[in-house]
C-alpha positions in Angstrom: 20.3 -66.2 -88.0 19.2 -68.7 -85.2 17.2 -67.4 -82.4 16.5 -69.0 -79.0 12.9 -70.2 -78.3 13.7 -70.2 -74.2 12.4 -66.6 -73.7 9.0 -67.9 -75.1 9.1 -71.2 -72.8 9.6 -69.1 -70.2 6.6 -66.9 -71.1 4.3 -69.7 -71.5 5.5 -71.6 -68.0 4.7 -68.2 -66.6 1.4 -68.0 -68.1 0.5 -71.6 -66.8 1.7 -70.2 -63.3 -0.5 -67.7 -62.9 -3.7 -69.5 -64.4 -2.9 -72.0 -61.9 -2.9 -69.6 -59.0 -6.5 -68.4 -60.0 -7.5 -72.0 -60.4 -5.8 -72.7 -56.7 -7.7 -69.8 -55.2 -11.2 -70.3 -57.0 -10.5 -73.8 -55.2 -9.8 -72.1 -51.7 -13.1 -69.8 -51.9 -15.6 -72.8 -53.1 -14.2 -74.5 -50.2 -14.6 -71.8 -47.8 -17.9 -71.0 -48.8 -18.9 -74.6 -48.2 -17.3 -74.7 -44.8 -19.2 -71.7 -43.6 -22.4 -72.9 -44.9 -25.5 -71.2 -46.6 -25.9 -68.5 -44.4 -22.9 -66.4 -45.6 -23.7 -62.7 -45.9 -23.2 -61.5 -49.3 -20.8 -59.1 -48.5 -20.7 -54.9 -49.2 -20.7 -55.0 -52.9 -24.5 -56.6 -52.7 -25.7 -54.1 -49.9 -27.6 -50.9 -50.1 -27.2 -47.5 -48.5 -29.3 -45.8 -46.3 -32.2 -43.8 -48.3 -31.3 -40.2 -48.2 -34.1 -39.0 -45.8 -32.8 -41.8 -43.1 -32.9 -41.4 -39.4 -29.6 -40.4 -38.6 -29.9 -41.0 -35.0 -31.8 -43.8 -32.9 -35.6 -43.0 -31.9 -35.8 -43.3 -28.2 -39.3 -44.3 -28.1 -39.5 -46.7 -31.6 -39.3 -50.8 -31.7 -39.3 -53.1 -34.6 -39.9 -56.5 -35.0 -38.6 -58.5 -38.5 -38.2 -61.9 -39.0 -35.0 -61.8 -41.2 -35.5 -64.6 -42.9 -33.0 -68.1 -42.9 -31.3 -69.4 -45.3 -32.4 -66.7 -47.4 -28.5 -66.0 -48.2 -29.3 -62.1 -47.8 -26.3 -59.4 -47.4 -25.8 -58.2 -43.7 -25.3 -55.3 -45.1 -28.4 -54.8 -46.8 -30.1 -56.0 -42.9 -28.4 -53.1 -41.2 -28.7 -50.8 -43.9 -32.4 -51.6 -43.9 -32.3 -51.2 -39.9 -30.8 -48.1 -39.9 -32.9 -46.4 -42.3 -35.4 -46.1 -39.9 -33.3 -46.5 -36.4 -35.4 -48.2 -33.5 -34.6 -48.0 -30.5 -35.3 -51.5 -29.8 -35.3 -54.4 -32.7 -36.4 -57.8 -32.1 -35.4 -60.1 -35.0 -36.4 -63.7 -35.6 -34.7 -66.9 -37.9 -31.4 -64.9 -36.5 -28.0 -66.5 -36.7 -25.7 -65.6 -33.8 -22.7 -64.6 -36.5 -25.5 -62.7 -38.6 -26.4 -60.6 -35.9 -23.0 -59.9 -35.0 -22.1 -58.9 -38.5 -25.8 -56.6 -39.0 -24.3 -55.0 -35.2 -21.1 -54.6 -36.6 -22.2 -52.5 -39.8 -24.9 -50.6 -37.7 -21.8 -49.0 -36.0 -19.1 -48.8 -38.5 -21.3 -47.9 -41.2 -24.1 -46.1 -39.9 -22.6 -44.9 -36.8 -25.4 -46.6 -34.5 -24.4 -48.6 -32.1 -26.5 -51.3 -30.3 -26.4 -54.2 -27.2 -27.3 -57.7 -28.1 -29.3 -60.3 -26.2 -29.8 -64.0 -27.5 -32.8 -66.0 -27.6 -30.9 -69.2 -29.6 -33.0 -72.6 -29.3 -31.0 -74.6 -31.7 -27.6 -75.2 -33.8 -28.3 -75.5 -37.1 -25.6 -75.7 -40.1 -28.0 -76.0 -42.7 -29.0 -72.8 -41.6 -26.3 -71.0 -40.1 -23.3 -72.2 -41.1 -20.2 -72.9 -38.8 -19.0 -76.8 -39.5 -20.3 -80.0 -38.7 -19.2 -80.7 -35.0 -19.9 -76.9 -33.8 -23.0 -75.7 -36.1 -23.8 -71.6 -36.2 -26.4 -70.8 -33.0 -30.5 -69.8 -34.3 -33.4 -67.9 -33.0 -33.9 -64.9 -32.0 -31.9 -62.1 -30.9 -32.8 -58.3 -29.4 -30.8 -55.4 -30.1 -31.3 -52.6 -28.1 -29.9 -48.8 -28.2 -29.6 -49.0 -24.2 -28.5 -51.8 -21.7 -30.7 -54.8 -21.1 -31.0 -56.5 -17.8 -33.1 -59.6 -16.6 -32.6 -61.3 -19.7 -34.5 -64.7 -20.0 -34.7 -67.4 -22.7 -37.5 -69.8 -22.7 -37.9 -72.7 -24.9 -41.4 -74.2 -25.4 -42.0 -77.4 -24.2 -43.1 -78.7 -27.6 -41.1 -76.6 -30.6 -43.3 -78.4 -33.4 -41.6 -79.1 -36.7 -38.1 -77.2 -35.4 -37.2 -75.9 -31.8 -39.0 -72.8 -31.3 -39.1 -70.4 -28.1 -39.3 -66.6 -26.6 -36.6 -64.3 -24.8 -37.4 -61.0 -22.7 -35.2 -58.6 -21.7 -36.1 -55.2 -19.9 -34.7 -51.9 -21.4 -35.2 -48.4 -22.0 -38.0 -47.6 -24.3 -39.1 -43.5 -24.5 -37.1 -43.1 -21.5 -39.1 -46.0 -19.9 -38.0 -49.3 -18.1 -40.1 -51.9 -20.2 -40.2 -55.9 -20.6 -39.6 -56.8 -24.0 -40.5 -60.1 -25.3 -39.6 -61.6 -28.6 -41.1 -64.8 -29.9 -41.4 -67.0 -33.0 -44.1 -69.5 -32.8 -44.5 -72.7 -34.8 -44.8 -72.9 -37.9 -48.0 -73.0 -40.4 -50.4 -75.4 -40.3 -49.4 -76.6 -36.0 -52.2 -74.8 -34.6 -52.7 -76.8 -32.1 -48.3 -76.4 -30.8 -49.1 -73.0 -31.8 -51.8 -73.0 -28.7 -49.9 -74.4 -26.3 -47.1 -71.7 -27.0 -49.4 -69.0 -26.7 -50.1 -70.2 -23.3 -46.9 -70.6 -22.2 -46.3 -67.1 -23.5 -49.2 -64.9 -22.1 -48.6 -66.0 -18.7 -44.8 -64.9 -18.6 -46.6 -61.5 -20.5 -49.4 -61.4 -17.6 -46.7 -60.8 -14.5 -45.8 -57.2 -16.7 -47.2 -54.1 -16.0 -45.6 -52.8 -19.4 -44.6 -54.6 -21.7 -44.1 -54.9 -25.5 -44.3 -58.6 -27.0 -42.4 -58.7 -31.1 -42.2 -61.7 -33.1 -43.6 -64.0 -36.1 -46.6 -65.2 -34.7 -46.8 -67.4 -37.8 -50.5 -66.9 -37.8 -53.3 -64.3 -38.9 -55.2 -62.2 -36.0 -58.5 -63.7 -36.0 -56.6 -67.2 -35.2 -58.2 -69.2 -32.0 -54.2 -69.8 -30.9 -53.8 -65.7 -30.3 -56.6 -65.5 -27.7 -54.3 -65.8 -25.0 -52.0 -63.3 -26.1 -55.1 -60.5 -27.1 -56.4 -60.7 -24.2 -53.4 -59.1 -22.7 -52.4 -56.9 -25.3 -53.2 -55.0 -28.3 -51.8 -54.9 -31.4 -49.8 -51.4 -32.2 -52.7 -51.0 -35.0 -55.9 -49.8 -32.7 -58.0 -51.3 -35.8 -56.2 -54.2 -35.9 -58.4 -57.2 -34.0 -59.7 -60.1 -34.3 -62.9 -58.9 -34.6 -61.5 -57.1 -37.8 -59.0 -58.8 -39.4 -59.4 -57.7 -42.9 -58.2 -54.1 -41.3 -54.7 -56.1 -40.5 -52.2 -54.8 -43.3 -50.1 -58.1 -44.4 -46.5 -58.1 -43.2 -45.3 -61.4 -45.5 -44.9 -62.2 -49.1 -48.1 -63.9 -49.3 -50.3 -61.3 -48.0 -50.6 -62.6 -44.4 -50.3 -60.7 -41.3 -47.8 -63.1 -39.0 -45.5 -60.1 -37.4 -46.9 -58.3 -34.5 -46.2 -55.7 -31.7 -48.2 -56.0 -29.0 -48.6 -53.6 -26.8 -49.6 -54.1 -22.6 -50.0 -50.9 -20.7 -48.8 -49.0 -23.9 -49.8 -46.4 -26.3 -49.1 -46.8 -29.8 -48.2 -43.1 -31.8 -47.7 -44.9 -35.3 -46.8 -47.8 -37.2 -45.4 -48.6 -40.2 -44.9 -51.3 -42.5 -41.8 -51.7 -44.9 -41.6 -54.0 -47.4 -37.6 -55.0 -48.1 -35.8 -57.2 -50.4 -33.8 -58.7 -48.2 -36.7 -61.1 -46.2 -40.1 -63.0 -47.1 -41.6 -61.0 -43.9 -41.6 -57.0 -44.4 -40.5 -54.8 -40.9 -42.9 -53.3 -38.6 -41.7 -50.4 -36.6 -44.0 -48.6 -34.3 -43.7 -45.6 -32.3 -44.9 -45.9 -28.3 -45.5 -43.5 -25.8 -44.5 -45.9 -22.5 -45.8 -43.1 -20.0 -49.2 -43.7 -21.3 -51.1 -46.3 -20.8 -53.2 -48.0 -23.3 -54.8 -51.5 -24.5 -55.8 -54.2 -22.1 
């Protein structure tokens, strides 16, 4: 008996089809992904959750500084998850992209149920490191999120950046049920000590006009470093044995055993500090607890 081969043809015209679909949308995401640049989160499925013995609500009176590291391709997820594990009040965060920030804010709330304001301390547009396409690059520096509203926000760029635009951005919010200043800076990078000098300058004098204030960032450079005199003569670190008189006290807060991240502290008392050590940056978080009504340091 003779039998047809079109059910067959029609099988294998099928199959073609569909392998072209998946070939058409591998296409689509390569090309999205270059589109949007480097900087990408990775998405939930490469994010953590929150240890089990978390903060489950923000600490009024704690602040954190982490430099989140860019490109570094990390999951947003992972950022807030890592945030929200220990719940500052007030987080200062450097090498931020505008659209990374939005998306760590946006998982704070919906996954962690904490829900933060957001100031911006951008100095340049960078694709290469944030993304966004070539005629309208994604926005980078530094950003502050903070538990309560922030008013008298500034943004300074220094007058020489160094190797890449660098700068600081205050804001004044509600620490321990305190109005305080709070600056967030990231100097220039390694081996500029001199620009690193100048920015220090530029820096402690803005500091100088506070009562109170709290000063985060990537210092890029180790406390007993002549470019920091400005700013230790105006505050203290939030470790009382940290100085630069003992630097070997300092616990490291990058990869390479350095201590570049700082919270200084004018007319402050520190409670306690920690450091954490995370996967998702080269530069571990310090979170301190303050007591704002008490004054402390120079």
């Amino acid at each position: 008996m003779e039998t047809s081969d079109a059910p067959c043809i029609r099988t294998e015209e099928a199959m073609v089809l569909v392998r072209g679909t998946r070939l058409l949308a591998g296409a689509v995401v390569v090309a999205c992904m270059v589109l949007v640049g480097p900087s990408a989160p990775s998405g939930a499925l490469f994010g953590r959750s929150v240890p089990v013995d978390a903060v489950r609500e923000v600490v009024p009176n704690r602040v954190m500084t982490w430099n989140i590291c860019n490109p570094c391709e990390a999951s947003n997820v992972g950022r807030a998850a890592e945030i929200a594990t220990y719940a500052p009040q007030v987080i200062g965060l450097q090498e931020a992209c505008v659209r990374d920030v939005e998306r760590i804010r946006d998982y704070l709330k919906s996954l962690h149920g904490l829900e933060y304001q957001v100031e911006y301390g951008t100095v340049l547009r960078d694709w290469g490191r944030c993304g966004g396409v070539p005629w309208s690059p994604g926005a980078f520096g530094q950003a502050v999120l903070s538990a309560a509203p922030m008013k008298d926000s500034v943004k300074v760029e220094y007058p020489d950046g160094g190797s890449e635009d660098r700068g600081y951005m205050a804001v004044t919010t509600m620490v321990g049920g305190q109005p305080v200043r709070v600056f967030n800076t990231h100097l220039a990078q390694r081996r500029q000590e001199a620009v690193r000098a100048d920015q220090a300058r530029v820096l402690a004098a803005d500091v100088a006009r506070q009562d109170r204030a709290i000063v985060l960032g990537d210092f890029n450079a180790v406390p007993d470093a002549p470019e920091l005199t400005p700013i230790w003569a105006l505050a203290a670190d939030t470790d009382p044995e940290c100085r630069p008189s003992s630097a070997g006290a300092c616990k490291p807060t990058t990869d390479w055993h350095s201590k570049f991240d700082y919270v200084f502290l004018r007319g402050i008392a520190p409670l306690e500090h920690r450091v954490r050590p995370t996967p998702y940056s080269d530069h571990d978080l310090l979170h301190t607890d303050v007591d704002p009504s008490f004054s402390a340091g120079p």
